[in-house]
TORKOLDREN-209455 format. One record per atom (N, C-alpha, C): residue in three letters; x, y, z. Coordinates in steps of 0.1 Angstrom, whole numbers, padded with zeros to 4 digits, always signed. Each point is the difference from the previous one (the first is absolute). Layout:
! TORKOLDREN-209455
ALAXYZ;...
! end
This chain:
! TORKOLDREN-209455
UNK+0237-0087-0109;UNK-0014-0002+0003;UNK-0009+0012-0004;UNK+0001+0009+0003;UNK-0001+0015-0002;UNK-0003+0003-0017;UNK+0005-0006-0008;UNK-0003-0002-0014;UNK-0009-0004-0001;UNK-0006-0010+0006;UNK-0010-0012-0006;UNK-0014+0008+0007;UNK+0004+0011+0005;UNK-0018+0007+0009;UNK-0001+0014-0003;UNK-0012+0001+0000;UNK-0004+0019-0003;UNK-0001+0010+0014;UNK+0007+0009+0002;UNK-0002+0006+0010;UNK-0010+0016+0000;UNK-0005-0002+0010;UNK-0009+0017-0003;UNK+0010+0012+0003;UNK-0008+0010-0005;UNK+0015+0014+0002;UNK+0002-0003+0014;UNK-0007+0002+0010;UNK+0007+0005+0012;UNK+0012-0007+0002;UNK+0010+0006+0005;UNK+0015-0005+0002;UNK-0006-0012+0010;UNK-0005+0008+0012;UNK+0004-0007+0015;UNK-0008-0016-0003;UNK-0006-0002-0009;UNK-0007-0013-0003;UNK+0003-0006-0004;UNK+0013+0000-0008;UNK+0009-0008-0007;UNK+0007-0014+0007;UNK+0003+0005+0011;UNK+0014-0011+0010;UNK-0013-0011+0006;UNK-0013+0004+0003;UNK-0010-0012+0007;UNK-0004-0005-0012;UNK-0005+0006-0008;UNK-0006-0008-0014;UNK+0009-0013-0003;UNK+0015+0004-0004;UNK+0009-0005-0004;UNK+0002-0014+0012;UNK+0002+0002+0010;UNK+0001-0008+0013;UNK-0011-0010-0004;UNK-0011+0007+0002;UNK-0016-0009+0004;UNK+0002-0014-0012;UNK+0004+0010-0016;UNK-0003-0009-0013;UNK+0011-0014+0004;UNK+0016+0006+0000;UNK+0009-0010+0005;UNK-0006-0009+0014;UNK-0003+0005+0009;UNK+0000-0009+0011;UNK-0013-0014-0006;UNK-0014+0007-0002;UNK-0003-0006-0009;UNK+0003-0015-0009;UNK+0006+0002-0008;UNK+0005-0006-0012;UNK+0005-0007+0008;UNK+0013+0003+0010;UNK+0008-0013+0005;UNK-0012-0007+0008;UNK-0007+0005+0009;UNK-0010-0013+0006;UNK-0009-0009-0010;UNK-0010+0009-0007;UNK-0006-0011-0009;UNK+0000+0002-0012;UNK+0012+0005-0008;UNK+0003-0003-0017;UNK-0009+0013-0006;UNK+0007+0002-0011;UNK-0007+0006-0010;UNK-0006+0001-0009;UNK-0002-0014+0000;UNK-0013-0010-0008;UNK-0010-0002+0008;UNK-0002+0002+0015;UNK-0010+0004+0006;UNK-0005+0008-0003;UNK+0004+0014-0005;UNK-0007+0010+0000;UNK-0005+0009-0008;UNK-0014+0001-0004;UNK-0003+0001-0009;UNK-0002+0016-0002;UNK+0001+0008+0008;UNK-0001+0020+0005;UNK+0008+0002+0016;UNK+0002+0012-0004;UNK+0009+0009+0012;UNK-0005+0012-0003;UNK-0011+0006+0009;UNK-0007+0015-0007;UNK+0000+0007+0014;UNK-0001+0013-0002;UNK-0001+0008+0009;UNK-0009+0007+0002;UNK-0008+0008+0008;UNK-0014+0003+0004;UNK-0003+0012+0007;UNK-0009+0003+0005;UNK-0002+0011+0010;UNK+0008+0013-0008;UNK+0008+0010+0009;UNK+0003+0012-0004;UNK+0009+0001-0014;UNK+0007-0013-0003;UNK+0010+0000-0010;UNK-0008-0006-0014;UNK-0012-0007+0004;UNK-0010+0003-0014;UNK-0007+0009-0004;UNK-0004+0008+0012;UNK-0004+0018-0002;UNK+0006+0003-0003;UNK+0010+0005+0003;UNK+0012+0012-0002;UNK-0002+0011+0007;UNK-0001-0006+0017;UNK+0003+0012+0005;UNK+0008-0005+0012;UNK+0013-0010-0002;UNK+0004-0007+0011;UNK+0011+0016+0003;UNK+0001-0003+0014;UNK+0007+0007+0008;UNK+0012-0007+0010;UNK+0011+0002-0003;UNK+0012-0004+0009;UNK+0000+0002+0013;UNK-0005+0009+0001;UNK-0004+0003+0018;UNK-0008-0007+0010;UNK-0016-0005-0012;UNK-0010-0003+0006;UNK-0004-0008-0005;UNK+0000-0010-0007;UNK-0006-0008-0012;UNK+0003-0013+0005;UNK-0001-0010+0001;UNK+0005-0011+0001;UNK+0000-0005-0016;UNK+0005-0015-0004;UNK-0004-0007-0010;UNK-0009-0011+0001;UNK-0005-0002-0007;UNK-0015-0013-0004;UNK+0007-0010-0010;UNK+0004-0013+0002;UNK+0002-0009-0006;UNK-0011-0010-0002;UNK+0000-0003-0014;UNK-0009-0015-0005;UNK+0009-0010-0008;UNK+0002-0010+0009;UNK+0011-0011-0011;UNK-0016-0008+0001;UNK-0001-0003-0018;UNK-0010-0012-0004;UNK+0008-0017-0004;UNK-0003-0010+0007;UNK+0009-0007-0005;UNK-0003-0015-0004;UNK+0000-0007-0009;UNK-0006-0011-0007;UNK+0001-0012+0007;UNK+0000-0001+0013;UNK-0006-0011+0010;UNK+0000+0007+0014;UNK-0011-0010+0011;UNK-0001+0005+0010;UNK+0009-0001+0015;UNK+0002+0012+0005;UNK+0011-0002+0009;UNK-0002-0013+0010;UNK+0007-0008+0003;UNK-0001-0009+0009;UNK+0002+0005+0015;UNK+0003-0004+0008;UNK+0008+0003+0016;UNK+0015-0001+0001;UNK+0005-0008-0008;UNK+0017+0004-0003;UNK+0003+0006-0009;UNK-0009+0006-0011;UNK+0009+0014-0005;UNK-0008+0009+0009;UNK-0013+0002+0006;UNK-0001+0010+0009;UNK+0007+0003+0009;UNK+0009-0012+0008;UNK+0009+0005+0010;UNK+0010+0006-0006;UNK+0010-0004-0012;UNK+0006+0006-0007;UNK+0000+0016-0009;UNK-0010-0002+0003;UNK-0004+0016-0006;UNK-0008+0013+0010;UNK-0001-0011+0012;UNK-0003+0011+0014;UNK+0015+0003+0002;UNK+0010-0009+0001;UNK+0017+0000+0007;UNK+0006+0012-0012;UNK-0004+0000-0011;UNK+0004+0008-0012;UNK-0007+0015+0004;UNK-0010-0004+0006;UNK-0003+0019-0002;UNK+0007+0002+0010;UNK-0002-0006+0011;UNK+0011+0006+0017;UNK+0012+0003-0009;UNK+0012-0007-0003;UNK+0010+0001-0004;UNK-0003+0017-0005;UNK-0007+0005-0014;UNK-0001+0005-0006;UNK-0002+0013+0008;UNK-0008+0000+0010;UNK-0006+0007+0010;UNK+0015+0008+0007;UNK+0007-0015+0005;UNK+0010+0006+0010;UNK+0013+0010-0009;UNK+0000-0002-0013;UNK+0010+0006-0008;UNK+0000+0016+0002;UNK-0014+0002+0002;UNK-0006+0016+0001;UNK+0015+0011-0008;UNK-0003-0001-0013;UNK+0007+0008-0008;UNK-0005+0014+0003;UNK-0013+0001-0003;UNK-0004+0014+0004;UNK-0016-0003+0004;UNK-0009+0008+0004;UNK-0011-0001+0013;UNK-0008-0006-0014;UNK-0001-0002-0012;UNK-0011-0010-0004;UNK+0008-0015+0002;UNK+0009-0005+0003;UNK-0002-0013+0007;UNK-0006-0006+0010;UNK-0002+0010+0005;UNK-0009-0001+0015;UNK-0015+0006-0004;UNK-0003+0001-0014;UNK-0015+0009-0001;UNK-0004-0007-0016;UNK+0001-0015+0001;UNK-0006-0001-0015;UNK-0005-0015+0002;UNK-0013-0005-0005;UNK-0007-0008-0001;UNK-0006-0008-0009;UNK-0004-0011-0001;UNK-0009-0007-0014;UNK-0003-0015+0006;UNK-0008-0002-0010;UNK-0005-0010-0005;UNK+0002-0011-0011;UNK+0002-0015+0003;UNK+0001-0009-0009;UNK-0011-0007-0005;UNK-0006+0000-0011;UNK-0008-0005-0005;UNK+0001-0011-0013;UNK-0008-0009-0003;UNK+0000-0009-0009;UNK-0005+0008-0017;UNK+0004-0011-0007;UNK-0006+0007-0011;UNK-0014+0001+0001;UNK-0006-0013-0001;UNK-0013-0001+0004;UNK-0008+0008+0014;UNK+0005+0007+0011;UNK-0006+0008+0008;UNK+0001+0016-0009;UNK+0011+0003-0008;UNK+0002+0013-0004;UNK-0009+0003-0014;UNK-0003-0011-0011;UNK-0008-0001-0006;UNK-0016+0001+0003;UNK-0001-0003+0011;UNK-0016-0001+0004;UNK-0001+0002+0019;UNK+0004+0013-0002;UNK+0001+0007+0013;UNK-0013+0007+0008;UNK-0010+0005-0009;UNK-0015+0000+0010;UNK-0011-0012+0004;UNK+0007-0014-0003;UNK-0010-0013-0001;UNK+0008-0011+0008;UNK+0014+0000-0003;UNK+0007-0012+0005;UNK+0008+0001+0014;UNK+0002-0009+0007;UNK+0002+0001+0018;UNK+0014+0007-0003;UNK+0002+0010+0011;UNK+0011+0008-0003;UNK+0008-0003+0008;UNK+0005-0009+0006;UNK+0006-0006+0016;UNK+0014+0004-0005;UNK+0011+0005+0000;UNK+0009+0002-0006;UNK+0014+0007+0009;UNK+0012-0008-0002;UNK+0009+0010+0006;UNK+0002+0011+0000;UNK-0001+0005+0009;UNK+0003+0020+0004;UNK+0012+0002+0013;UNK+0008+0013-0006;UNK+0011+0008+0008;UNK-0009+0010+0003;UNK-0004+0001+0010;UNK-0004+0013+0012;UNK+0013+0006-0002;UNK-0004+0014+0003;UNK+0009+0011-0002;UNK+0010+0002+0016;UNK-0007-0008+0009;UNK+0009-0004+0012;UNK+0010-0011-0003;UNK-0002-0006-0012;UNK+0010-0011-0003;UNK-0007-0014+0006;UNK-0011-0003+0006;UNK-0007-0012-0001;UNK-0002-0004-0013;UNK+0000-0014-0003;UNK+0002-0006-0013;UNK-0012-0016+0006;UNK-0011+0002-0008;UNK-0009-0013+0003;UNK-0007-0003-0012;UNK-0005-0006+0002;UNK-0016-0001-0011;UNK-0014+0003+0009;UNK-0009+0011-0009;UNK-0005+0009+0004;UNK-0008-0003-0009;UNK-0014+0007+0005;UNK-0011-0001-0009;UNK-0003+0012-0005;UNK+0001+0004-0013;UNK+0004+0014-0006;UNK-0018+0003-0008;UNK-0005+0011+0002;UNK-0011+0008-0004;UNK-0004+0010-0008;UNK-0005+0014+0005;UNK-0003+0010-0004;UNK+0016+0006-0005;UNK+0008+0000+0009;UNK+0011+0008-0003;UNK+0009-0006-0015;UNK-0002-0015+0002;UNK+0006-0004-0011;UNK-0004+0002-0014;UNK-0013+0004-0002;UNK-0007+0001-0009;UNK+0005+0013-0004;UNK+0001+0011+0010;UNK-0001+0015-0002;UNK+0015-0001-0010;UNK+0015-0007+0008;UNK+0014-0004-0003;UNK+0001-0005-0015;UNK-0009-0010-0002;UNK+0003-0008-0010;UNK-0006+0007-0013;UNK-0013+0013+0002;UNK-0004+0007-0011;UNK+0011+0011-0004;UNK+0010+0004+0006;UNK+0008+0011-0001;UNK+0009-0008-0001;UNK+0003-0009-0001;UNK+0015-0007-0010;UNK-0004-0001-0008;UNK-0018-0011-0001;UNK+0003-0002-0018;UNK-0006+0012-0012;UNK-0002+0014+0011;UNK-0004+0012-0007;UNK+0015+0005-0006;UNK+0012+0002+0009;UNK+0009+0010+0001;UNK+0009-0007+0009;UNK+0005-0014+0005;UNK+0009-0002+0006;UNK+0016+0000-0011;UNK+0009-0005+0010;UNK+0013+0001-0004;UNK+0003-0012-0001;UNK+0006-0005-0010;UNK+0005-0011-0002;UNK+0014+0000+0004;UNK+0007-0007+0005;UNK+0013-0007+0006;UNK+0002-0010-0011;UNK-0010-0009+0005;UNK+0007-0013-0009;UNK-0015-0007-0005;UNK+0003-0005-0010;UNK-0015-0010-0008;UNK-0007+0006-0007;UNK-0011-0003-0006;UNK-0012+0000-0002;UNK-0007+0018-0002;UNK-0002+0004-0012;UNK-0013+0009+0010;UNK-0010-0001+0004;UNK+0000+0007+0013;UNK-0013-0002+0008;UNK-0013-0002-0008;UNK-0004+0006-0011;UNK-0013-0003-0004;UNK-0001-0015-0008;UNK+0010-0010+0001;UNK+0002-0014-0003;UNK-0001-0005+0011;UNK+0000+0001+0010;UNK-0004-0004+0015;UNK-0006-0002+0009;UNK-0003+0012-0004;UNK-0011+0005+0017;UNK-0014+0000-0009;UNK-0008-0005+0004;UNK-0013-0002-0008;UNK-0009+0012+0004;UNK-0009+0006-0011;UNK-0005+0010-0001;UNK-0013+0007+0018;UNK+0007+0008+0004;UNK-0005+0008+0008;UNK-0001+0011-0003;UNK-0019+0007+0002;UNK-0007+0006-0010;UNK+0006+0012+0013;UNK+0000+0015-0007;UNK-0003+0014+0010;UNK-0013-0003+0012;UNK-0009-0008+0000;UNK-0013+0001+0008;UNK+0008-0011+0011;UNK+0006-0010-0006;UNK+0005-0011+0011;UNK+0009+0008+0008;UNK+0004+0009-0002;UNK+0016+0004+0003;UNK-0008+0006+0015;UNK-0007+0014-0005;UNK-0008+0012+0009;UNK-0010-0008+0009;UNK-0008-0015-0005;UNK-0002-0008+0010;UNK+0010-0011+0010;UNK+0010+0002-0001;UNK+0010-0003+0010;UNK+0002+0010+0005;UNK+0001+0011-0007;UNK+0004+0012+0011;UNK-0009+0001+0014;UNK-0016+0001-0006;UNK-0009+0002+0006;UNK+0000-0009+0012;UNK+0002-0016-0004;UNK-0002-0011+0007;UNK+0012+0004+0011;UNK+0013+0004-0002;UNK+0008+0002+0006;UNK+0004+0016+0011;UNK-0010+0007-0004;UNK-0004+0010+0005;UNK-0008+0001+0015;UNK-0011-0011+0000;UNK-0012-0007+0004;UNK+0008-0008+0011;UNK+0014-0009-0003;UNK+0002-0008+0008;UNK+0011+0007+0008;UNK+0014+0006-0006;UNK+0006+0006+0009;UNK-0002+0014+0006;UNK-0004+0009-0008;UNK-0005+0017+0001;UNK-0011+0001+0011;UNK-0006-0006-0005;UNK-0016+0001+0009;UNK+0003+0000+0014;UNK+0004-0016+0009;UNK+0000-0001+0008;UNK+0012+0011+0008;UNK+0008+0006-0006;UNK+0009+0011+0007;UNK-0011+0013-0001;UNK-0006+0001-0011;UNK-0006+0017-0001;UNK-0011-0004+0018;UNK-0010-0013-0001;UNK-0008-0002+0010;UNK+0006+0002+0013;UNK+0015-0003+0005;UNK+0005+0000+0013;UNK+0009+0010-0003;UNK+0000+0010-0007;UNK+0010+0009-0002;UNK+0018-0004+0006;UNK+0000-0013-0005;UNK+0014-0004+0004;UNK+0014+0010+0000;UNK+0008-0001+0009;UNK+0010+0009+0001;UNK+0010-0001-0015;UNK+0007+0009-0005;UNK+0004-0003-0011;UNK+0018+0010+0001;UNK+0011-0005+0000;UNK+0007+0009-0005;UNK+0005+0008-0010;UNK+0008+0008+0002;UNK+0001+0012-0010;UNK-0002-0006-0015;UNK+0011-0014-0003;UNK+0003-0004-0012;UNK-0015-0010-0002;UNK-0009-0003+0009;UNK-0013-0006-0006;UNK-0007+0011-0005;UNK-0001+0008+0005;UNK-0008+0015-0001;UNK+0005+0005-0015;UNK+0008-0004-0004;UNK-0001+0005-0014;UNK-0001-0005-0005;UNK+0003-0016-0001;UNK-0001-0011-0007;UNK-0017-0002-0002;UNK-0006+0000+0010;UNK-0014+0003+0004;UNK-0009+0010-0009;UNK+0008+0014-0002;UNK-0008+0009-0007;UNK+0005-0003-0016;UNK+0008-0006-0002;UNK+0006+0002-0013;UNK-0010-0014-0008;UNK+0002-0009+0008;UNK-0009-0015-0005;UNK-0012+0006-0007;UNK-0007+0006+0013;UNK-0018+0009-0005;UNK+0003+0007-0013;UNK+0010+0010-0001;UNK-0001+0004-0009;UNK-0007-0010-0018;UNK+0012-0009+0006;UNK+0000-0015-0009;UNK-0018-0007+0001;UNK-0002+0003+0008;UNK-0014-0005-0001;UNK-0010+0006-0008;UNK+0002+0011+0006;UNK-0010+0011-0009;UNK-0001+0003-0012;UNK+0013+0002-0002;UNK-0001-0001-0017;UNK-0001-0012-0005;UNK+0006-0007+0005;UNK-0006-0021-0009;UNK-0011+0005-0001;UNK-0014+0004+0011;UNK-0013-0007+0002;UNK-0006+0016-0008;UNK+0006+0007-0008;UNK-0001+0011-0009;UNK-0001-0007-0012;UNK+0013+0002-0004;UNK+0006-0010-0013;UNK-0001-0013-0002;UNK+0001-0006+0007;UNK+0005-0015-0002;UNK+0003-0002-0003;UNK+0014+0006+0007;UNK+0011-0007-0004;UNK+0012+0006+0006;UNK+0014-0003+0000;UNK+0012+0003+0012;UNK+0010+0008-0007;UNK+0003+0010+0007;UNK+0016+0007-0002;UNK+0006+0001+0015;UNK+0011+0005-0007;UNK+0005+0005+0012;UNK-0001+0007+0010;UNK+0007-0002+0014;UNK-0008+0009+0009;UNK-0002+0016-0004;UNK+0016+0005-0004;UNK-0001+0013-0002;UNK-0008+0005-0010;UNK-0007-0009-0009;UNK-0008+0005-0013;UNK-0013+0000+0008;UNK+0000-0013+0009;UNK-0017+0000+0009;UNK+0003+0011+0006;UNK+0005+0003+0009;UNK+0005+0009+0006;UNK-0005+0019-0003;UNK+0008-0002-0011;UNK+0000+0015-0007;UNK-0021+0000-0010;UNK-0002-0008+0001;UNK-0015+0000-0005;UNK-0011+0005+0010;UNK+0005-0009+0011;UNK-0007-0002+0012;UNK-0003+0018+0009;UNK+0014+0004-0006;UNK+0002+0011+0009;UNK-0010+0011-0009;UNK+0001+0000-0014;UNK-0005+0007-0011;UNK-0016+0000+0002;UNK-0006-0015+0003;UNK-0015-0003-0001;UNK-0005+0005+0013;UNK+0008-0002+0013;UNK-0004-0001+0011;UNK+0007+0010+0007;UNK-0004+0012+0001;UNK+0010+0011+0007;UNK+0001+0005+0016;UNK-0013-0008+0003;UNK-0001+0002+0012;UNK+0012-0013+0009;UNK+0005-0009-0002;UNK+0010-0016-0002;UNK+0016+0009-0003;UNK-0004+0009-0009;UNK+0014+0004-0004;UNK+0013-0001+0014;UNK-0002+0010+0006;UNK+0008-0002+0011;UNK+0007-0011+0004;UNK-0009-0011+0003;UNK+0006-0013+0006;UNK+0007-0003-0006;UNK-0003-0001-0014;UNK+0004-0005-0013;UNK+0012+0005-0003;UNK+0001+0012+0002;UNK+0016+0005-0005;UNK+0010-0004+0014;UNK-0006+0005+0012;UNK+0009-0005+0008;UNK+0004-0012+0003;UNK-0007-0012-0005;UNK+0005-0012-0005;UNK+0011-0003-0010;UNK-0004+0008-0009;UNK+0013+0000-0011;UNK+0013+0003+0001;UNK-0002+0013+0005;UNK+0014+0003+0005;UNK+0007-0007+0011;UNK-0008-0005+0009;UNK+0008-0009+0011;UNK+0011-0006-0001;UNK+0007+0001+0008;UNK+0017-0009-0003;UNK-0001-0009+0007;UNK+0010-0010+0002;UNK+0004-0008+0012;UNK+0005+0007+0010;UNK+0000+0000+0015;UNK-0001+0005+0010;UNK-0003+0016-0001;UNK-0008+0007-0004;UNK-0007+0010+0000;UNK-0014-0002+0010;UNK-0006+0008+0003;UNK-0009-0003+0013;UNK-0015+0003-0013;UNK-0007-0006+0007;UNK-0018-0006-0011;UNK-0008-0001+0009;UNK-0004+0009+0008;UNK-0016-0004+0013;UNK-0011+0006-0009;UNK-0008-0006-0007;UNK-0010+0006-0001;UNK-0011-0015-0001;UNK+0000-0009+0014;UNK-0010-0006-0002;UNK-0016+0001-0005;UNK-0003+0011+0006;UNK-0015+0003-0002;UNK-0004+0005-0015;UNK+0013+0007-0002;UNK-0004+0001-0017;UNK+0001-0012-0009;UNK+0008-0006+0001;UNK+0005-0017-0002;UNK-0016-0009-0001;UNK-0002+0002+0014;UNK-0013-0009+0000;UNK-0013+0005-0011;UNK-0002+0016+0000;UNK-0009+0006-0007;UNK+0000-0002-0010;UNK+0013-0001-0008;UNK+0002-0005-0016;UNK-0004-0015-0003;UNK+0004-0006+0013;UNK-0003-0016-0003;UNK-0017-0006+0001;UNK-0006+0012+0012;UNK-0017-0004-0004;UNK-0005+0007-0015;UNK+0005+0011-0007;UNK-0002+0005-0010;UNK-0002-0014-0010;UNK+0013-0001+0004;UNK+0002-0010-0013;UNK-0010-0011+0001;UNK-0003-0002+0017;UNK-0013-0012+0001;UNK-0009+0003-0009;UNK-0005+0011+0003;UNK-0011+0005-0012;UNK-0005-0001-0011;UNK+0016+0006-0007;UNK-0002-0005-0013;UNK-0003-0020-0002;UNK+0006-0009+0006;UNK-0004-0010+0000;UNK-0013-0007+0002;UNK-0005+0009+0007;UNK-0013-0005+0005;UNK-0010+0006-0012;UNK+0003+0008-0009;UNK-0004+0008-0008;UNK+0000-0009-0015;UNK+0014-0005-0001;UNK+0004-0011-0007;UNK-0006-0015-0003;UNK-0001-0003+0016;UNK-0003-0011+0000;UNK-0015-0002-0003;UNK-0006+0012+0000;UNK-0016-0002-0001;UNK-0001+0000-0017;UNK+0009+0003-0010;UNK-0001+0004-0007;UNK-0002-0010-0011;
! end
C-alpha cells in the first residue's frame, strides 16, 4: 500500500498517513477519492515532532451520507486507539466534495470534520477553512491524487488574510476582552499565531511560524522577548507570561484595526 502514496520527510508521519490512506480505501474505495493532501505545518515546512500535530484534507467525488459517516467516525477511533506514536492522538481533517473544494469562498461548507479530540461530525467549516485550503493549494503535500491547484478553486492572498482577520475577530478577540486564562502550551501557541498574523496583514501572505516568527522579532523589537521565549519552548517546560501573551495579542488588534480600515 505504501507504494501507491507519497510520504513527507518526517519519519514519525509515515505509520498515520499510511494507516489513515489504507483505513480509508477499505471503507469507501479508491475510486472515491479524488486527493489525500496535507496541510498546516507540513505544507510550511516547519512541522515539528514534538509539537506539531497533522492537518488532513481527503476531497472526494460524492457526498458523505450517514453510513459512511458512521463508518468513518468508527475508522478514526480505531485509528486513534492504535496510538503508534502521540500524532495519533494529535491529527485532524476534513472531508470535502469536489464541488465544495472547487468553490470554497461561495458554496455551503457543511462538511465532515475530525476534531483534534477525535470528535467526527459534519460541521459548518469557515474562516479557518479558507486560511487551510489556501496553503495546500499554495504548498500542500500530496499523498494521493490530484494536485491541489486542479482542485481547490482559486483563493486570492486578500481572501486568505480576510479569514485570518475574520477569525481573529471571532476567536482572539473575545479572549484578549476577558483576558481568558490560558496554559503554558496556549501561551505559545497564542504568541506564535500573532506572529502569523502580523506578517499576513504586512505581506499578504503566509509562512511559517518560525520565518513569521524570526521577522516579527527583527521588525518589532520591543515583542522580541515573548517571541523567542515562545520558540524555544518545549513540551513540559514552564511558559507564564500571560500579560505579555495578552500585550502581543492587542498589538496585533491594532494592526487589524489599522488593516481593516484600509
Amino acid at each position: 500500500m505504501n507504494n501507491q502514496i507519497k510520504l513527507p520527510e518526517a519519519p514519525a508521519t509515515h505509520s498515520l498517513i499510511a494507516d489513515i490512506f489504507r483505513f480509508i480505501n477499505d471503507r469507501i474505495g479508491r475510486n472515491t477519492i479524488i486527493g489525500f493532501y496535507l496541510g498546516g505545518s507540513l505544507a510550511l515546512g516547519d512541522f515539528d515532532e514534538e509539537t506539531s500535530d497533522v492537518d488532513v484534507l481527503i476531497i472526494v467525488n460524492k457526498s458523505i451520507d450517514s453510513v459512511m459517516l458512521d463508518s468513518l467516525r468508527q475508522m478514526h477511533n480505531d485509528i486513534r486507539q492504535q496510538n503508534k506514536n502521540r500524532l495519533y492522538t494529535n491529527y485532524e481533517g476534513v472531508y470535502l466534495t469536489a464541488k465544495q473544494a472547487y468553490d470554497p469562498t461561495t458554496i455551503d461548507m457543511h462538511a465532515p470534520h475530525l476534531g483534534s479530540d477525535g470528535h467526527f461530525d459534519i460541521e459548518d467549516h469557515g474562516s479557518e477553512l479558507i486560511i487551510d485550503l489556501w496553503k495546500i493549494r499554495k504548498s500542500g503535500f500530496v499523498v494521493y491524487g490530484k494536485d491541489p491547484m486542479q482542485v481547490i478553486g482559486n483563493i486570492s492572498n486578500k481572501d486568505m488574510i480576510d479569514a485570518k482577520v475574520d477569525l481573529f475577530k471571532s476567536w482572539w478577540l473575545p479572549k484578549l476582552e476577558s483576558k481568558e486564562a490560558m496554559d503554558d502550551e496556549y501561551q505559545v501557541y497564542a504568541v506564535l499565531t500573532m506572529t502569523r498574523i502580523v506578517y499576513g496583514i504586512a505581506n499578504l501572505d503566509e509562512v511559517s511560524k518560525k520565518k513569521s516568527a524570526q521577522w516579527c522579532i527583527k521588525k518589532y523589537p520591543d515583542y522580541s522577548s515573548v517571541i523567542k521565549d515562545a520558540q524555544n519552548w518545549k513540551p513540559g517546560n514552564y511558559f507564564d507570561a500571560v500579560e505579555r501573551v495578552y500585550d502581543f495579542i492587542d498589538f496585533t488588534n491594532q494592526h487589524i484595526k489599522i488593516y481593516t480600515k484600509t
